[in-house]
C-alpha positions in Angstrom: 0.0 0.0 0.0 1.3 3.5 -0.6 1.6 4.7 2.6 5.0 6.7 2.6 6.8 9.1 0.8 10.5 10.0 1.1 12.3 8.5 4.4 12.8 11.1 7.0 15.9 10.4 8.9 14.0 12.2 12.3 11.7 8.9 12.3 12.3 5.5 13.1 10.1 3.6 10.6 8.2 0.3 12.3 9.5 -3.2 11.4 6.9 -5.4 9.5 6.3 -7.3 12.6 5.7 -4.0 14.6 2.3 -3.9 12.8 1.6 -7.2 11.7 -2.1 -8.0 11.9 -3.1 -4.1 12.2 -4.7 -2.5 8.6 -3.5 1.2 8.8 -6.6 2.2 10.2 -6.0 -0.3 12.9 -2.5 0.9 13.3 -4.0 4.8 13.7 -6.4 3.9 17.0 -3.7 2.7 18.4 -1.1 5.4 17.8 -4.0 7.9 18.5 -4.5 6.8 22.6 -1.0 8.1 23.1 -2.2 11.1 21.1 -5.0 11.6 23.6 -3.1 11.7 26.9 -0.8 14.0 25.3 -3.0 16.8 24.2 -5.2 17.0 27.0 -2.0 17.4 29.4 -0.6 19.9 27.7 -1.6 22.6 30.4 -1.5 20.1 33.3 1.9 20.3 32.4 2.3 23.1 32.2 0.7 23.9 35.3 3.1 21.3 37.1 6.4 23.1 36.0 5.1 26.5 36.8 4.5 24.8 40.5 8.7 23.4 40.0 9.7 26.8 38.7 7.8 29.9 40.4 10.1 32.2 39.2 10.6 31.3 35.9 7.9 31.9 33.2 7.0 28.7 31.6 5.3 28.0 28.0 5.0 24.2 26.7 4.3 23.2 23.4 3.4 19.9 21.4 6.6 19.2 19.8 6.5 19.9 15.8 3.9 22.7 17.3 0.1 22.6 15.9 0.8 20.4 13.0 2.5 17.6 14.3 0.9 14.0 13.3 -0.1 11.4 15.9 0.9 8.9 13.0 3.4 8.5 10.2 2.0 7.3 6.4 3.9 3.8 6.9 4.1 3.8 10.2 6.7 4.9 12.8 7.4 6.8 15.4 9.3 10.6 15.4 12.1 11.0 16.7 11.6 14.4 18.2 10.0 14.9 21.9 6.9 14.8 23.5 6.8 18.8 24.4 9.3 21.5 24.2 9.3 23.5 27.3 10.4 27.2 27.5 11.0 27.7 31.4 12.5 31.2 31.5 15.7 31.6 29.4 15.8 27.5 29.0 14.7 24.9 26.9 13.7 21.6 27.9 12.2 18.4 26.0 9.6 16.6 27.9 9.6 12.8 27.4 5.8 11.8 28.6 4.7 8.7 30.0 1.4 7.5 30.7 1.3 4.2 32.2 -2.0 1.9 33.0 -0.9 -1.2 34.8 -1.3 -1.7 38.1 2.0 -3.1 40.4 4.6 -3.3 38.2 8.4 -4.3 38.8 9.9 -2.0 36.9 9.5 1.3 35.3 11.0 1.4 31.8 12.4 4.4 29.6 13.9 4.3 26.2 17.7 4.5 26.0 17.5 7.0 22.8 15.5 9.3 25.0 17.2 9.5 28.4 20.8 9.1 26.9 23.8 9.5 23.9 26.5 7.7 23.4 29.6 10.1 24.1 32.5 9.6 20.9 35.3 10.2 23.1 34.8 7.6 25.6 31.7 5.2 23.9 29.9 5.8 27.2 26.1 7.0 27.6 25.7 10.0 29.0 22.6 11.7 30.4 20.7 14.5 27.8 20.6 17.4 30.3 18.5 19.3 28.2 15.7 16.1 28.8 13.0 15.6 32.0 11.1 12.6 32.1 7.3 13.0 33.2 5.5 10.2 34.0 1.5 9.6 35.1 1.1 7.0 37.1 -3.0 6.8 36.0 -3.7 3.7 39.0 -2.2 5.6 41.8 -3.2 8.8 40.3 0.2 10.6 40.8 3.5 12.1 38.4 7.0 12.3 38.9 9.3 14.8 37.2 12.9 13.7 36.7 15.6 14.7 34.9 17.9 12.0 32.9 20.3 11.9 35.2 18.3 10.5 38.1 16.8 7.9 35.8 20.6 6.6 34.6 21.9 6.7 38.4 18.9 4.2 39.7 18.3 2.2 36.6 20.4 -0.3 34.6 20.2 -1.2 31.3 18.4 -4.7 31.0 15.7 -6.7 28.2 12.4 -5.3 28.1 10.7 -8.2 26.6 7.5 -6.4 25.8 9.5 -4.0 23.8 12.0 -6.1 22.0 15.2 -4.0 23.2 17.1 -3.0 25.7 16.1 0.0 28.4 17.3 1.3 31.3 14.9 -0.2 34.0 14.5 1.4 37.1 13.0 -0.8 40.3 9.7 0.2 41.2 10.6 0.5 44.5 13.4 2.9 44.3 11.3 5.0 41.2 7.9 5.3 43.4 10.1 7.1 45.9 9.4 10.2 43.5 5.6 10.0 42.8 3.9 13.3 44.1 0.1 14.1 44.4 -1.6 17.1 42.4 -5.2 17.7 42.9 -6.0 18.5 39.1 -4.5 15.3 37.8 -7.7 13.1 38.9 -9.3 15.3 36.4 -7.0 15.2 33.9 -7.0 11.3 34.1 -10.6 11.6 33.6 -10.9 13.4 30.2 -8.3 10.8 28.7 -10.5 7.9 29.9 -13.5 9.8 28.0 -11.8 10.1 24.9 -10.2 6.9 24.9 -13.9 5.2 25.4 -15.0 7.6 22.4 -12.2 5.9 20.8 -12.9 2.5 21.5 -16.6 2.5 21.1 -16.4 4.4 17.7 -13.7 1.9 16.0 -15.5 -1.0 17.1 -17.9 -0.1 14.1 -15.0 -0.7 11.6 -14.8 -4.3 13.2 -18.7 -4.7 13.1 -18.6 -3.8 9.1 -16.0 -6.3 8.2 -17.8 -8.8 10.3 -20.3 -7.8 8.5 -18.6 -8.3 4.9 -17.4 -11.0 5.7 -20.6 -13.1 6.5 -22.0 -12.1 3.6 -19.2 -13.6 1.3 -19.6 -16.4 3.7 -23.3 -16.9 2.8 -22.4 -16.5 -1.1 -20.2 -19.8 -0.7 -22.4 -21.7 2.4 -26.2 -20.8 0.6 -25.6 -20.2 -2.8 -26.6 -16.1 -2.0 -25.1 -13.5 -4.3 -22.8 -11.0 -3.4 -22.8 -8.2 -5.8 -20.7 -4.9 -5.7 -22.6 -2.7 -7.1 -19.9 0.8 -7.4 -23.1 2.8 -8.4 -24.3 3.3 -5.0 -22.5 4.7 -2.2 -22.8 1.0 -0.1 -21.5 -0.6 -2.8 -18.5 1.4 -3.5 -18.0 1.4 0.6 -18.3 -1.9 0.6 -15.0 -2.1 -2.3 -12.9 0.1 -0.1 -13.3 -1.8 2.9 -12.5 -4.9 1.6 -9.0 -3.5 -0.4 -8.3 -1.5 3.3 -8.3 -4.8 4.6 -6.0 -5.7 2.2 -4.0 -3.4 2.7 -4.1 -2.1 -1.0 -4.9 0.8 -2.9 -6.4 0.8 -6.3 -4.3 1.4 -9.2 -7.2 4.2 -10.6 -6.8 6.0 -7.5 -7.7 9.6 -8.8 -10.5 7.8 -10.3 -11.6 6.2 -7.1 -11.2 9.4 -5.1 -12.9 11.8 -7.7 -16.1 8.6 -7.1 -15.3 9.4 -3.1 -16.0 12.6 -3.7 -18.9 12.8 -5.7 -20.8 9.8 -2.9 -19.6 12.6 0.0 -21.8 15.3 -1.4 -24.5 13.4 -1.6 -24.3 11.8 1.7 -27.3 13.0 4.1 -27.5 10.6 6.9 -25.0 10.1 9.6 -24.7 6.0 8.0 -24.2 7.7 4.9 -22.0 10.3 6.1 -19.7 7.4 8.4 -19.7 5.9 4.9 -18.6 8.5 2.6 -15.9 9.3 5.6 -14.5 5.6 5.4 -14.0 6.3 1.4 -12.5 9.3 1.4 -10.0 8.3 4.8 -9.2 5.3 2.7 -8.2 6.5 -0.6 -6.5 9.9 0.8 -3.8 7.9 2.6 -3.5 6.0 -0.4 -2.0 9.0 -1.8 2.0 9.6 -1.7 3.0 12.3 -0.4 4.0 15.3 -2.9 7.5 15.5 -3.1 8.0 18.3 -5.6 6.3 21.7 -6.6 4.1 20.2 -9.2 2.9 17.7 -7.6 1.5 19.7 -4.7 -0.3 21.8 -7.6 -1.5 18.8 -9.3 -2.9 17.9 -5.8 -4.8 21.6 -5.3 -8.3 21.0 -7.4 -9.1 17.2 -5.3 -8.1 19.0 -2.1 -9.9 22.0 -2.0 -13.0 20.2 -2.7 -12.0 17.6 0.8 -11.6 20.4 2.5 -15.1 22.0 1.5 -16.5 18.4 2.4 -14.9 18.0 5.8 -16.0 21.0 6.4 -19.7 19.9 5.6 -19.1 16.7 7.8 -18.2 18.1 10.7 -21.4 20.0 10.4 -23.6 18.2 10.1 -22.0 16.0 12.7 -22.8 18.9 15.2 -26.1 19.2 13.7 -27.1 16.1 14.2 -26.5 16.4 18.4 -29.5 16.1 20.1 -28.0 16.2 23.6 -27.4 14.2 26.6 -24.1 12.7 24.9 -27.0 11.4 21.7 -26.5 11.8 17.9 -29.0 10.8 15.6 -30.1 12.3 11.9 -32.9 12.4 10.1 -33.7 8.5 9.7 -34.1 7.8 13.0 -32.1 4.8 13.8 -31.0 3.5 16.7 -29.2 5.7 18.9 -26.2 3.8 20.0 -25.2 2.9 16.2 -25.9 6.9 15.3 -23.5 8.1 17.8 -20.9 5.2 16.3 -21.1 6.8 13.0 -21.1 10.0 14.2 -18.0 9.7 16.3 -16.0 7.6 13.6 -16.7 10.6 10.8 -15.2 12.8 13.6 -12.1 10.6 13.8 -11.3 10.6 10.4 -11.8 13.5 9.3 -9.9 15.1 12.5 -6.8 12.7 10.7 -7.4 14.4 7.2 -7.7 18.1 8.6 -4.3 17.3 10.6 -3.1 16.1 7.9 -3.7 18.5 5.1 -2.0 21.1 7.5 0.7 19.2 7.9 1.6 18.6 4.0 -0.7 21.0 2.1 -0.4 24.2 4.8 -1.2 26.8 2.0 -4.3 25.0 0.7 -5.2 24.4 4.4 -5.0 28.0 4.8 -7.1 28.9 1.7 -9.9 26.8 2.7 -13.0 29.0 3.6 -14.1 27.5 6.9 -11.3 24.7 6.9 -10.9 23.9 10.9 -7.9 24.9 12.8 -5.1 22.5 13.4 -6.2 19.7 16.0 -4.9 20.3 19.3 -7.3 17.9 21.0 -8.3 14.5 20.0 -12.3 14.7 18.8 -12.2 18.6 19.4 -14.4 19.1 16.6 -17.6 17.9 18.7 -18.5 19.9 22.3 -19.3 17.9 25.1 -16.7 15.1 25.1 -18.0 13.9 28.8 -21.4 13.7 28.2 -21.1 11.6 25.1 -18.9 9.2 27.1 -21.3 8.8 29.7 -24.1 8.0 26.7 -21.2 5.4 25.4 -20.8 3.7 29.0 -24.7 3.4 29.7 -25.1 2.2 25.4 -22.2 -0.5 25.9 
């Protein structure tokens, strides 16, 4: 699948058996819950190192500022920070943890991001210009390190769950530094939220192959047809699901998108709006990325008219909020499955917004209407809370 465009030596690309089993969509829930927890602690944060440093004006930012990407076409991680931290006169890079499991033996840290390797002497030395914060979500408490603490208690051992080496720190020595801040309960809350959004919304993608796939079942087991019938927006949804699982994009791509396009303007319900989303997700990240002048400009026409429809999507999204944490358009359907729809086209189209400012910032820009960077996961609905609660009581 085309996925990636030129190598970038800032990122460390993942190994086929880093995502084996995940379909790029798959791949993008999961990179997206570290996403979450990083975006809505941004002013924690920066709360907590204003408490470290009264005296000291403090600013933090999401590293790559408000177009960074939560994922990389191919997959991989960046290797730049977490946050870049302006404390005064000084710059630091956060490294952010955010860890889930209860009584653990040891706490864990990269060796690229607490360390370099001297050329001198060949020994690791501790990045001074580095602090570790780490949530601890099941005691509901943070430490804030620097490096150097981290290299003098740990030792560099196997994590197995990793694959590589690390410096491991005994959880007796590292719980030592945990602290308790009476905001962070809160903060640990909103993550949860968005995380269940996440969750409960994606599970629909798993529902429609199901889906798919009992109906080729029944084609083979009952002698029932299966048709794709690309005339209709199911049918042409139903195409794009099956090459996303895949994992390949067609070889008429502009063909297939200009299709995309022409479904997404017709699309009135939030089913028909969930499926248009899927299409147009689908074959946008089938696209390379440009990598010269003419290209880009080649790219203008088909992205303009995205951004006009992602702009529609998101309102009538919004429009389609009938309160209490409910969507639901004008067929009325069952609640529970609206909100899915609703939510996935959110989570999609958030990707393709970020992503159009990341690559295409001047067409971005031009865009009457087009949203704002994301700086918070699902920021493009209101009441995040409420529709979690909804989610909890519907699951």
């Amino acid at each position: 699948m085309s996925r990636q465009g030129k190598t970038d030596p800032r990122i460390t690309y993942a190994k086929s058996s880093d995502i084996k089993g995940r379909t790029y969509l798959e791949y993008r829930r999961d990179m997206k819950r570290k996403a979450i927890a990083e975006l809505e602690a941004i002013e924690w944060i920066r709360g907590v190192l204003q408490k470290a440093y009264p005296e000291s004006q403090v600013r933090v930012e999401k590293s790559g500022g408000d177009r960074f990407l939560w994922f990389l076409r191919g997959g991989g991680v960046s290797r730049e920070p977490d946050y870049v931290a302006t404390i005064g006169s000084d710059k630091y890079k956060i490294e952010f943890q955010y860890a889930e499991k209860a009584n653990i033996d040891f706490y864990d840290f990269k060796i690229s991001k607490v360390s370099k390797q001297d050329k001198e002497t060949n020994m690791r030395l501790a990045k001074e210009d580095v602090l570790i914060l780490y949530i601890d979500k099941t005691e509901g408490q943070y430490a804030l390190l620097p490096t150097v603490w981290i290299i003098q208690n740990g030792a560099i051992d196997e994590v197995a769950a990793w694959r590589t080496n690390a410096y491991r720190v005994p959880a007796v020595k590292f719980r030592t530094n945990f602290k308790q801040d009476e905001t962070l309960p809160l903060l640990i809350q909103r993550i949860d939220d968005k995380n269940t959004l996440l969750e409960f919304q994606h599970a629909l993608y798993d529902k429609v192959k199901r889906d798919l796939q009992q109906k080729i079942e029944d084609t083979v087991l009952d002698g029932v047809d299966f048709r794709l019938i690309p005339a209709t927006l199911e049918g042409f949804f139903e195409a794009c699901v099956i090459l996303e699982a895949m994992e390949r994009c067609p070889d008429a791509l502009d063909v297939w998108f200009r299709k995309a396009l022409q479904f997404a303007d017709e699309a009135a319900t939030l089913e028909e709006v969930f499926r248009a989303s899927f299409c147009l997700d689908y074959l946008y990240f089938c696209k390379p990325v440009p990598s010269s002048a003419s290209e880009r400009a080649q790219a203008d026409d088909s992205l303009r008219r995205l951004g006009d429809i992602l702009c529609t999507f998101v309102e009538k999204v919004n429009e389609a909020y009938l309160g209490e944490g409910r969507f639901q358009s004008k067929h009325r359907k069952d609640l529970c499955e609206e909100t899915r729809y609703a939510l996935f086209t959110i989570n999609v189209v958030e990707d393709m917004i970020q992503d159009i400012w990341h690559y295409y910032p001047k067409i971005a820009g031009s865009i009457q209407g087009f949203p704002t960077p994301i700086r918070r996961i699902y920021q493009s609905i209101a009441h995040p809370t409420e529709i979690a609660k909804f989610v909890r009581e519907c699951v």
